[in-house]
Phi, psi and omega in degrees: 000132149357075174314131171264134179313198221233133180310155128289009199174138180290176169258016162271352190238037175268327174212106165222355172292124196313289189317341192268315195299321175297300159322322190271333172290324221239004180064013181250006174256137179224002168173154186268169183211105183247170174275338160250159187293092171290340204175155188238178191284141198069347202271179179221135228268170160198132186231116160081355174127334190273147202259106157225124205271141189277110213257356203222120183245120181194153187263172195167125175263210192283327176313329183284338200314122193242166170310315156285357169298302181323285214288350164300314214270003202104324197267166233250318163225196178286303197319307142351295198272286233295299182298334166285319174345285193297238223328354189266319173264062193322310185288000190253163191249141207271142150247087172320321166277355178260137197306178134242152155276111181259146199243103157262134170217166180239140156329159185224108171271107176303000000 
């Protein structure tokens, strides 16, 4: 296996947009895409009180990204999910080779 790098981030700052906090609550977000390492597999995110243990680590780029990745992300398509990208960065640029880190996770049922 991958050594995976060294966080760039807490797993507190992995889902902080409300509406995103929100899709992950309501089960319709199953995963994140940062530019950096947020969380490493098993650990555990907590939003609004509830437990979601992290299932997945893995790098991709935007080019590979399909409509079910979007729909992984909350959003309804790629196209979608691109245009929230953007209105989040105004200044980036959509780049098909540059990489990400996708963060899967799941509820931790008790």
């Amino acid at each position: 296996m991958n050594e995976l790098p060294e966080k760039s981030c807490s797993i507190e700052r992995l889902v902080t947009i409300p509406e995103d906090v929100e899709k992950v609550l309501q089960g319709k977000k199953t995963a994140t895409r940062r530019n950096g390492v947020y969380a490493y597999p098993d650990e555990i995110m907590v939003l609004d009180g509830k437990e979601f243990k992290i299932d997945k680590l893995y790098k991709q780029t935007l080019g590979e990204m399909t409509d079910e990745h979007a729909q992984q992300e909350g959003f309804a398509n790629m196209e979608d999910y691109k245009q929230s990208i953007l209105a989040l960065h105004p200044k980036m640029p959509w780049v098909p080779k540059m990489s990400v880190w996708v963060h899967e996770f799941s509820p931790v049922t008790q």
